[in-house]
PQR file of N, CA, C, O and H, with PARSE charges and radii, in Angstrom:
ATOM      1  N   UNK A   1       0.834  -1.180   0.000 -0.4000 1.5000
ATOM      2  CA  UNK A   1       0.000   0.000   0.000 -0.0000 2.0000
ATOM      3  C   UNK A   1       0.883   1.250   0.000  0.5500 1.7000
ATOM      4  O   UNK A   1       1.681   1.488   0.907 -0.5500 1.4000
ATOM      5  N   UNK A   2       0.716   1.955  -0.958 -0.4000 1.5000
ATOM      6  CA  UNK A   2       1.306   3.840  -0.576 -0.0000 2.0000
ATOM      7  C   UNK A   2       0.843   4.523   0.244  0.5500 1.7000
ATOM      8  O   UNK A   2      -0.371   4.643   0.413 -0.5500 1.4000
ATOM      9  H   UNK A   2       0.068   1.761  -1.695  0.4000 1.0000
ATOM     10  N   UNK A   3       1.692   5.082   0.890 -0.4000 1.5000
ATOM     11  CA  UNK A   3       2.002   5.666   2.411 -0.0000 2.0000
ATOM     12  C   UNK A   3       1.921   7.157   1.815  0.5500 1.7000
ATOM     13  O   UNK A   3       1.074   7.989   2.141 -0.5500 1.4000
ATOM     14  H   UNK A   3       2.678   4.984   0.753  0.4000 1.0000
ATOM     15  N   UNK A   4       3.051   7.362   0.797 -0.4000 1.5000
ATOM     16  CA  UNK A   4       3.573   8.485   0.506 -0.0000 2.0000
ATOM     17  C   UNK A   4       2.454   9.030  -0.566  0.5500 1.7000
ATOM     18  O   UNK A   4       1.790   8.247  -1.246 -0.5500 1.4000
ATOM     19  H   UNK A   4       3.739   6.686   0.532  0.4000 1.0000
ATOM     20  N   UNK A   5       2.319  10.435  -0.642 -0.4000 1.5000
ATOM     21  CA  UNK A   5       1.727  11.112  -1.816 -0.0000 2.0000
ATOM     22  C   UNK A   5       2.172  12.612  -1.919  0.5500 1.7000
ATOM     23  O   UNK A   5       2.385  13.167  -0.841 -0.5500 1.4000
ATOM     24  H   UNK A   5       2.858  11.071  -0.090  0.4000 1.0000
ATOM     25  N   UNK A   6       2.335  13.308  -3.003 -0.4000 1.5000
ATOM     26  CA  UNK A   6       2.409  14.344  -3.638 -0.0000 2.0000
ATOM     27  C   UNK A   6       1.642  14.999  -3.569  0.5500 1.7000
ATOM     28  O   UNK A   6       0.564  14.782  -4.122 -0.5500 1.4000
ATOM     29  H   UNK A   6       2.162  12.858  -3.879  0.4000 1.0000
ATOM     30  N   UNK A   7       1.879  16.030  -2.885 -0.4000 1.5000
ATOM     31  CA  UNK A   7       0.320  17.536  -3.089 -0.0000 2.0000
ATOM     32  C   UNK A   7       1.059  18.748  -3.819  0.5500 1.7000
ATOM     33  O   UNK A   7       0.619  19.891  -3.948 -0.5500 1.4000
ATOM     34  H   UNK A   7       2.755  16.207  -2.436  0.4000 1.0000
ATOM     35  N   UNK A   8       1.775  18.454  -4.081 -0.4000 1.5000
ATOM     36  CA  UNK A   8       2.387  19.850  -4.537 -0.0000 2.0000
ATOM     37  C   UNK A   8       3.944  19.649  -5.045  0.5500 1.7000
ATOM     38  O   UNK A   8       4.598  18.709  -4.595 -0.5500 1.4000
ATOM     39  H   UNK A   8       2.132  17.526  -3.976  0.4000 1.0000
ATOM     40  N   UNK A   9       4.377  20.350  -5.772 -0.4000 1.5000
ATOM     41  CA  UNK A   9       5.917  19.969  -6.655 -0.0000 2.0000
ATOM     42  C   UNK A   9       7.171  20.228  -5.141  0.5500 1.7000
ATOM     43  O   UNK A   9       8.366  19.944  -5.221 -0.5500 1.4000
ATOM     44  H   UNK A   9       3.846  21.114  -6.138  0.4000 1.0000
ATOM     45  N   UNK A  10       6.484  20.821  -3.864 -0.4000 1.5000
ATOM     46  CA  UNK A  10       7.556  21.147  -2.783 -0.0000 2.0000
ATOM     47  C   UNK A  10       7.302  20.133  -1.621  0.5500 1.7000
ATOM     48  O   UNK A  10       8.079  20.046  -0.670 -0.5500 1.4000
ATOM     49  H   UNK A  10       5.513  21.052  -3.799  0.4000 1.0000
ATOM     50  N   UNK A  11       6.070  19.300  -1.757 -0.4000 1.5000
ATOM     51  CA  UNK A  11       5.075  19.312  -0.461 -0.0000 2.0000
ATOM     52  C   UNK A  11       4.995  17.589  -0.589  0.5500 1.7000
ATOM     53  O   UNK A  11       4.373  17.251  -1.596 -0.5500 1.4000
ATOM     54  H   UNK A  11       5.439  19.371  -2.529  0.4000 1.0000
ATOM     55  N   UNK A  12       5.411  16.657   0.086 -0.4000 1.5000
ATOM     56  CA  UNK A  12       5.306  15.223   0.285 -0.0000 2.0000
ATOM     57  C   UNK A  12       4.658  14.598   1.351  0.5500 1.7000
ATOM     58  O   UNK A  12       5.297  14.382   2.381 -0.5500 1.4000
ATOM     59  H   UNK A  12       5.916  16.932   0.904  0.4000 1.0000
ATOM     60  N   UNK A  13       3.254  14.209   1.241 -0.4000 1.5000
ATOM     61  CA  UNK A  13       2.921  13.796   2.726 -0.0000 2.0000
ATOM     62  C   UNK A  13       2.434  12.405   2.923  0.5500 1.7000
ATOM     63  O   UNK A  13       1.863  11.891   1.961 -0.5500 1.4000
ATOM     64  H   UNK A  13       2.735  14.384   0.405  0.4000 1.0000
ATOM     65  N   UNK A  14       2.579  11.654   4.110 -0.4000 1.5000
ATOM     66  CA  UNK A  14       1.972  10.467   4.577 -0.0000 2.0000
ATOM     67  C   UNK A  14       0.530  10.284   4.544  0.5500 1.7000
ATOM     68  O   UNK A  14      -0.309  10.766   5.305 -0.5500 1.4000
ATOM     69  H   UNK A  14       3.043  12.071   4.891  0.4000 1.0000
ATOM     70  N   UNK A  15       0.449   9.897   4.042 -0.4000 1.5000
ATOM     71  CA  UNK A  15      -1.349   9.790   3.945 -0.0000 2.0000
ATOM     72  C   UNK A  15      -1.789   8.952   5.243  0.5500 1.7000
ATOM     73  O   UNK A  15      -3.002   8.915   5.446 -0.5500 1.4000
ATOM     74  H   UNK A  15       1.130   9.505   3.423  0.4000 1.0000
ATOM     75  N   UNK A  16      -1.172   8.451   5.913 -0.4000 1.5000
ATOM     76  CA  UNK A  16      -1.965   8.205   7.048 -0.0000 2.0000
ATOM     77  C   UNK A  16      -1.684   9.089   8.551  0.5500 1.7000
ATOM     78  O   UNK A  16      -2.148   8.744   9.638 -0.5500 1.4000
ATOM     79  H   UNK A  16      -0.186   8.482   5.748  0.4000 1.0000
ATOM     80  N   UNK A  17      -1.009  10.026   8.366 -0.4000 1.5000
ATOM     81  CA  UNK A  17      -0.857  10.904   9.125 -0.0000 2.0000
ATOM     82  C   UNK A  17      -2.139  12.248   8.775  0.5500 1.7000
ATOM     83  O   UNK A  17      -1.999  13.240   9.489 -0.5500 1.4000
ATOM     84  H   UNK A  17      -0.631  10.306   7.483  0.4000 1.0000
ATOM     85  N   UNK A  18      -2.867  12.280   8.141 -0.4000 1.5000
ATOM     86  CA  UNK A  18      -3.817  13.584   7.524 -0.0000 2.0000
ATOM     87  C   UNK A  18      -4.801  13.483   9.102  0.5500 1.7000
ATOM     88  O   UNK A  18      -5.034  12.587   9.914 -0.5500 1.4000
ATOM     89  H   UNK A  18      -2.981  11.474   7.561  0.4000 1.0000
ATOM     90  N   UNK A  19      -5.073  14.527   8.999 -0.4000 1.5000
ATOM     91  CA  UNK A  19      -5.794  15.085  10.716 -0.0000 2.0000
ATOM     92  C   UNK A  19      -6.896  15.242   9.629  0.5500 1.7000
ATOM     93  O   UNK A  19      -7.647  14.281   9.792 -0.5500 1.4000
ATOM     94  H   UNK A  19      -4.884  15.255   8.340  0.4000 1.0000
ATOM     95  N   UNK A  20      -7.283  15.901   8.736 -0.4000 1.5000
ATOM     96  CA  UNK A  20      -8.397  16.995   8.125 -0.0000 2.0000
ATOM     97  C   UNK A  20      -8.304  17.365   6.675  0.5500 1.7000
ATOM     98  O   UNK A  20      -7.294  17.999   6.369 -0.5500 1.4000
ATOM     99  H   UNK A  20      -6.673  16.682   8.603  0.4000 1.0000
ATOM    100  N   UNK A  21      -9.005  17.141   5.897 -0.4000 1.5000
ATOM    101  CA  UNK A  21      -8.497  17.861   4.541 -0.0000 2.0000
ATOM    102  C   UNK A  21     -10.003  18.935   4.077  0.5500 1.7000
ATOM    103  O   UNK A  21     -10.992  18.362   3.619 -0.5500 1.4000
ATOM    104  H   UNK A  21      -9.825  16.626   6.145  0.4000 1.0000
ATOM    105  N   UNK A  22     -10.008  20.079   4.212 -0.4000 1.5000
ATOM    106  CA  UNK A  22     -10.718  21.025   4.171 -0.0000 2.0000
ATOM    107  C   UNK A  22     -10.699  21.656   1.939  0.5500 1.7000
ATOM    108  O   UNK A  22      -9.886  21.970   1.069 -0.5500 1.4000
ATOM    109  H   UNK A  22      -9.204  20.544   4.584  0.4000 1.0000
ATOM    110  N   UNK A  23     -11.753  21.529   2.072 -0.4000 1.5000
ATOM    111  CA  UNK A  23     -12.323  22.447   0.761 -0.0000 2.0000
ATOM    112  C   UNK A  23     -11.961  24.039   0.730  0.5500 1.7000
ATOM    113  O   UNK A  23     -12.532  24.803   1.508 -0.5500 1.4000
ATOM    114  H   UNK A  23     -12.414  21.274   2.778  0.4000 1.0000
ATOM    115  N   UNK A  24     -10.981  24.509  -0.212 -0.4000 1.5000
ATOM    116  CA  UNK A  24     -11.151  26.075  -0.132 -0.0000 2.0000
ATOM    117  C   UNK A  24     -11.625  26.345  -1.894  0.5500 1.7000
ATOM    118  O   UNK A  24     -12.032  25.522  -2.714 -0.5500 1.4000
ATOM    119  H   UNK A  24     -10.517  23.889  -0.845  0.4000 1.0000
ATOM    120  N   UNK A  25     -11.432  27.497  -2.008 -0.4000 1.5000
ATOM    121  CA  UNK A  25     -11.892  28.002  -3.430 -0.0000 2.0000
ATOM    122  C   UNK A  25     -11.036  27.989  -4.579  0.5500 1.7000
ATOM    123  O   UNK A  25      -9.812  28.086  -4.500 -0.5500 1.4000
ATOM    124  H   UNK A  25     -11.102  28.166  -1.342  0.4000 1.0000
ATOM    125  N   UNK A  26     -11.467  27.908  -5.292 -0.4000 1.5000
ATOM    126  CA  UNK A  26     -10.442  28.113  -6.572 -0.0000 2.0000
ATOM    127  C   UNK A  26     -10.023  26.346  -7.410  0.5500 1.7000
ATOM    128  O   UNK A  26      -9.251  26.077  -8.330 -0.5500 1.4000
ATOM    129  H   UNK A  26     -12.462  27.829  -5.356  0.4000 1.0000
ATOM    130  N   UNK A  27     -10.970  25.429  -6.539 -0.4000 1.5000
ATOM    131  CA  UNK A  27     -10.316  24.065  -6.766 -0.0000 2.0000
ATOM    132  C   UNK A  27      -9.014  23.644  -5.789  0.5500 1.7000
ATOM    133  O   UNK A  27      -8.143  22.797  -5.986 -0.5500 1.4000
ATOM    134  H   UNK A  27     -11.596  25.648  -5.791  0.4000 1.0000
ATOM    135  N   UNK A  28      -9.146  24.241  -5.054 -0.4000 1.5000
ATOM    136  CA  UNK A  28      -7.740  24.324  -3.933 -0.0000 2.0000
ATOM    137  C   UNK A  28      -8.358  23.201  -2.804  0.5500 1.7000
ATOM    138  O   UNK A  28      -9.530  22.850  -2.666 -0.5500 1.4000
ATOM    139  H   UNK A  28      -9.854  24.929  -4.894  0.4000 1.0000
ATOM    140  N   UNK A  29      -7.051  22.728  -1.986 -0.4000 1.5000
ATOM    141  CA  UNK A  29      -8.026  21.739  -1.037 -0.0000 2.0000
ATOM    142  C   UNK A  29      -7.078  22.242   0.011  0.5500 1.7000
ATOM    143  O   UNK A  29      -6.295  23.031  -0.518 -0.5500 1.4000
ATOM    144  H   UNK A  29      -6.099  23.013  -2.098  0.4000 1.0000
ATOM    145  N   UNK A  30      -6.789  22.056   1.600 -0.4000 1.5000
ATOM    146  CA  UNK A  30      -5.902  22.466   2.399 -0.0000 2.0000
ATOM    147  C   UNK A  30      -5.681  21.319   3.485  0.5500 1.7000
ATOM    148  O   UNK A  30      -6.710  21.097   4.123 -0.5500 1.4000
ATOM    149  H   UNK A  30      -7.425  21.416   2.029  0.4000 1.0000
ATOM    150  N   UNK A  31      -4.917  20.773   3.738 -0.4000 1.5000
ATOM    151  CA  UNK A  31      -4.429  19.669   4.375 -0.0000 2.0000
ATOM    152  C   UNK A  31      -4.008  19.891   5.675  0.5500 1.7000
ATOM    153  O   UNK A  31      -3.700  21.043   5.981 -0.5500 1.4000
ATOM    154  H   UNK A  31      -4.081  20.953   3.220  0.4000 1.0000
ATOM    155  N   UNK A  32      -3.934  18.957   6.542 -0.4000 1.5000
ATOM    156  CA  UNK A  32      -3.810  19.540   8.255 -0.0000 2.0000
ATOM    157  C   UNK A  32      -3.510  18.312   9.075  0.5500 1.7000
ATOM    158  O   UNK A  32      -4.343  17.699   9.743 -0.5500 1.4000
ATOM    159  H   UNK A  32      -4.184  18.022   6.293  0.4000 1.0000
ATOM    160  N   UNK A  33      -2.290  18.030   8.960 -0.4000 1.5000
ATOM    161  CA  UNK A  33      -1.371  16.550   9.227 -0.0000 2.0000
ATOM    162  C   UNK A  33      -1.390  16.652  10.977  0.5500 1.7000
ATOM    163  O   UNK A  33      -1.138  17.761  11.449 -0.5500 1.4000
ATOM    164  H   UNK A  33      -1.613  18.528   8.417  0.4000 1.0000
ATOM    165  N   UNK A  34      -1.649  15.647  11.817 -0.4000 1.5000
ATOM    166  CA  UNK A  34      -1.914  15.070  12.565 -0.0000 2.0000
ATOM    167  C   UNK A  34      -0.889  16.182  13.585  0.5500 1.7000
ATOM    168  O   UNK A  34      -1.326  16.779  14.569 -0.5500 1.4000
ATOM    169  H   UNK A  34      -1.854  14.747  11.434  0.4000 1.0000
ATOM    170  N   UNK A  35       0.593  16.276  13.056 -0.4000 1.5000
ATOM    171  CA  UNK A  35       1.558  16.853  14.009 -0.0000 2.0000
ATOM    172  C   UNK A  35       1.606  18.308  13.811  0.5500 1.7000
ATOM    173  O   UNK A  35       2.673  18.914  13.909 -0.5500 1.4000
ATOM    174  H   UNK A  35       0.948  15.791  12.257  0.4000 1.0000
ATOM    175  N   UNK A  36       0.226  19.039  13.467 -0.4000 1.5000
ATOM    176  CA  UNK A  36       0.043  20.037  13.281 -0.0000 2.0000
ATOM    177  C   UNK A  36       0.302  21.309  11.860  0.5500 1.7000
ATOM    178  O   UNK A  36      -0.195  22.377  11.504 -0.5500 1.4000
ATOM    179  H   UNK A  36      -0.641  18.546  13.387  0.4000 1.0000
ATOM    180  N   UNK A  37       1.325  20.425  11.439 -0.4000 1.5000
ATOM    181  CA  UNK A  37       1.465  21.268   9.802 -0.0000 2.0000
ATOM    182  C   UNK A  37       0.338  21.316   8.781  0.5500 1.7000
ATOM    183  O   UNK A  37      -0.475  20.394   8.723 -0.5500 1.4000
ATOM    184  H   UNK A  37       1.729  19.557  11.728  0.4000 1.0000
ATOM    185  N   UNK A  38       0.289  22.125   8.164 -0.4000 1.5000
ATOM    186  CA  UNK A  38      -0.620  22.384   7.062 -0.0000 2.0000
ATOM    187  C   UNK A  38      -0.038  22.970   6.077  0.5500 1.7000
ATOM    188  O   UNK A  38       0.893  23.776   6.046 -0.5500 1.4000
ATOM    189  H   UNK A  38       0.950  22.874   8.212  0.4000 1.0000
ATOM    190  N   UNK A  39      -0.817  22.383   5.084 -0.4000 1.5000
ATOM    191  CA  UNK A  39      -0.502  22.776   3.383 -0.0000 2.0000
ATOM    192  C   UNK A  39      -1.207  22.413   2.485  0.5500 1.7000
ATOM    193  O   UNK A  39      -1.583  21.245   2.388 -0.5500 1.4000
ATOM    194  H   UNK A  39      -1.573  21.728   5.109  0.4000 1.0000
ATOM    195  N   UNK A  40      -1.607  23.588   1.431 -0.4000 1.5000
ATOM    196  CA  UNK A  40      -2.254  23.353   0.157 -0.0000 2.0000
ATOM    197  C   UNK A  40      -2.310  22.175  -0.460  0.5500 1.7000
ATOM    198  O   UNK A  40      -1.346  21.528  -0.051 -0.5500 1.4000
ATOM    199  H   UNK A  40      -1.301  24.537   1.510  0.4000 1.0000
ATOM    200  N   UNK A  41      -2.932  21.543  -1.236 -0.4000 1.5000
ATOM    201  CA  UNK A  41      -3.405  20.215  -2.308 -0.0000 2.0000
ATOM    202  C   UNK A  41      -3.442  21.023  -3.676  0.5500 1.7000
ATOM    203  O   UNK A  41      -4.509  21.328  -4.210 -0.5500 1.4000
ATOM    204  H   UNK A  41      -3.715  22.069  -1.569  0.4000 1.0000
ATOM    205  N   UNK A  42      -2.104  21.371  -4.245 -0.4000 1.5000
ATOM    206  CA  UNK A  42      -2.555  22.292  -5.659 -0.0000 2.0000
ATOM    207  C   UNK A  42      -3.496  21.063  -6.814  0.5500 1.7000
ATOM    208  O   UNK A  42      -3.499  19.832  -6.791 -0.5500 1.4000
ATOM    209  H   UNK A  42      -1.238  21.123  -3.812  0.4000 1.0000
ATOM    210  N   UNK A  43      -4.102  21.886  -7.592 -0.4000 1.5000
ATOM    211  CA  UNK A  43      -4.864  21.789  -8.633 -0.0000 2.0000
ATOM    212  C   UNK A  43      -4.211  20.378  -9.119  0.5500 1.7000
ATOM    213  O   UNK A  43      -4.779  19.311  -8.885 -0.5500 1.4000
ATOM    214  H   UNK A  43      -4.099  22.885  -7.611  0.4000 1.0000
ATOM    215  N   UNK A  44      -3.320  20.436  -9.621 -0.4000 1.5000
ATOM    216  CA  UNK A  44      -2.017  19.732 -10.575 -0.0000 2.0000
ATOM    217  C   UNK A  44      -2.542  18.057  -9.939  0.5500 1.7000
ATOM    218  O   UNK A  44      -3.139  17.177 -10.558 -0.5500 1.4000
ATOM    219  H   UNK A  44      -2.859  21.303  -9.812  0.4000 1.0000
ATOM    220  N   UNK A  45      -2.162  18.056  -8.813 -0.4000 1.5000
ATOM    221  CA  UNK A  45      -2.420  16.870  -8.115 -0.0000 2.0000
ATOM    222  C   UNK A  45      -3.417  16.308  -7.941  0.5500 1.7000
ATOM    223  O   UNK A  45      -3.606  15.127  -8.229 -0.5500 1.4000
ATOM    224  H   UNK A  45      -1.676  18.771  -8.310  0.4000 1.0000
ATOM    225  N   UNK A  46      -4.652  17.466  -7.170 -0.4000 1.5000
ATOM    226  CA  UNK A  46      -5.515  17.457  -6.558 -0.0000 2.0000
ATOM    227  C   UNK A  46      -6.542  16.100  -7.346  0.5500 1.7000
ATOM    228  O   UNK A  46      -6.966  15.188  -6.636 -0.5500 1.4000
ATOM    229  H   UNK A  46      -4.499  18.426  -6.936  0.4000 1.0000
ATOM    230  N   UNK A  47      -6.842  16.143  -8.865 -0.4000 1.5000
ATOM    231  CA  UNK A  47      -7.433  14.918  -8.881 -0.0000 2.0000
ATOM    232  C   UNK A  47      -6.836  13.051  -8.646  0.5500 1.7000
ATOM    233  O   UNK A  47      -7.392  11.958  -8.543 -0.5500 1.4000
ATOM    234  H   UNK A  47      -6.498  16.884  -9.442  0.4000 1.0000
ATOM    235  N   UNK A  48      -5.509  13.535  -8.650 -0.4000 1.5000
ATOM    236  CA  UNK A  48      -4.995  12.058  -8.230 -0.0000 2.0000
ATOM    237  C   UNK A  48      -5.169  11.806  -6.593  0.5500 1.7000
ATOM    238  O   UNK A  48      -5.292  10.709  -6.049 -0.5500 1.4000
ATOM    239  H   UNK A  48      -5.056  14.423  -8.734  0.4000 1.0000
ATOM    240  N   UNK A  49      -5.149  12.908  -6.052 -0.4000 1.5000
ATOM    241  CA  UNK A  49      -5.072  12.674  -4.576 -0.0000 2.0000
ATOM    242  C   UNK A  49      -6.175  12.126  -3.614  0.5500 1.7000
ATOM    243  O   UNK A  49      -6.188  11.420  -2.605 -0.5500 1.4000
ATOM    244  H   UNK A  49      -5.049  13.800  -6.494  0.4000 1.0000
ATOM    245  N   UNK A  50      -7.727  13.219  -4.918 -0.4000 1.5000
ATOM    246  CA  UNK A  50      -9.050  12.847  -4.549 -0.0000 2.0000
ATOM    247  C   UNK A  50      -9.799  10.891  -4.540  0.5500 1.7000
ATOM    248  O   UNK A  50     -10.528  10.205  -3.823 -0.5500 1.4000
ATOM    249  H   UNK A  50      -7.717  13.792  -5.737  0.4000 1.0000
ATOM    250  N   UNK A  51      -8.934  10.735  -5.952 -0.4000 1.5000
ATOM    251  CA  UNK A  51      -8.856   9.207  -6.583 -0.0000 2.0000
ATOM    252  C   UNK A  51      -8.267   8.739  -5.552  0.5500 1.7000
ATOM    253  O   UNK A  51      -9.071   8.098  -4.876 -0.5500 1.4000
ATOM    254  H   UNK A  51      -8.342  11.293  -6.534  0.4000 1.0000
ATOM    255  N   UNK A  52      -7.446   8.754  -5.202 -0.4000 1.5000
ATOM    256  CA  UNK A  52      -6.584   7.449  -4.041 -0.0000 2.0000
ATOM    257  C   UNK A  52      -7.108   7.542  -2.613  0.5500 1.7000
ATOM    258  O   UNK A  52      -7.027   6.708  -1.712 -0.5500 1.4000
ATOM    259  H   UNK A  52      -6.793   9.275  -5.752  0.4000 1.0000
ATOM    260  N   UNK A  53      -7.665   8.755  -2.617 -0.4000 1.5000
ATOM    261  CA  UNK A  53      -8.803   8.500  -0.757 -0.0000 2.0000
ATOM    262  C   UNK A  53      -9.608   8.133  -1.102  0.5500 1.7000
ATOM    263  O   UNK A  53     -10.130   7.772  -0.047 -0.5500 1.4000
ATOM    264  H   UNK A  53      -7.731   9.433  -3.349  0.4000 1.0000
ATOM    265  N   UNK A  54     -10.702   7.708  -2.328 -0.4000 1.5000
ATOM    266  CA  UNK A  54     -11.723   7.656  -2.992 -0.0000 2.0000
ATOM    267  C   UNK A  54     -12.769   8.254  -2.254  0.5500 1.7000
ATOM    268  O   UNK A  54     -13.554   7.772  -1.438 -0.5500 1.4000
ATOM    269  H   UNK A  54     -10.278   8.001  -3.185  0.4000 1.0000
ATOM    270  N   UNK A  55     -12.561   9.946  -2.912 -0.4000 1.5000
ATOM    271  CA  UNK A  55     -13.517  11.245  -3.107 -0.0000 2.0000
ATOM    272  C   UNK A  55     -13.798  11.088  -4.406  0.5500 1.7000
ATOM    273  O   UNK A  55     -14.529  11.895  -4.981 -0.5500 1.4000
ATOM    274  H   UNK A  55     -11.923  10.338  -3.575  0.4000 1.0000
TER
END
């Protein structure tokens, strides 16, 4: 199983570490990892990322 995923060309996160993944505008999504960091889900990604949580 993949652990690891891509949200962004800077941004690498554990997918089983995600606390929250919040809807913003623009097609943007915002992520909120368990140990408190947060970061954008750009566009680019955003439909592979939606596919592999199955949203």
């Amino acid at each position: 199983m993949k652990i690891f995923f891509r949200i962004s060309k800077s941004t690498i996160i554990n997918i089983k570490e995600i606390d929250n993944v919040i809807p913003l505008f623009k097609g943007v999504m915002h992520v909120k990892m368990k140990n408190g960091l947060e970061s954008n889900i750009s566009r680019k990604y955003l439909p592979k990322f939606k596919k592999y949580i199955g949203l």
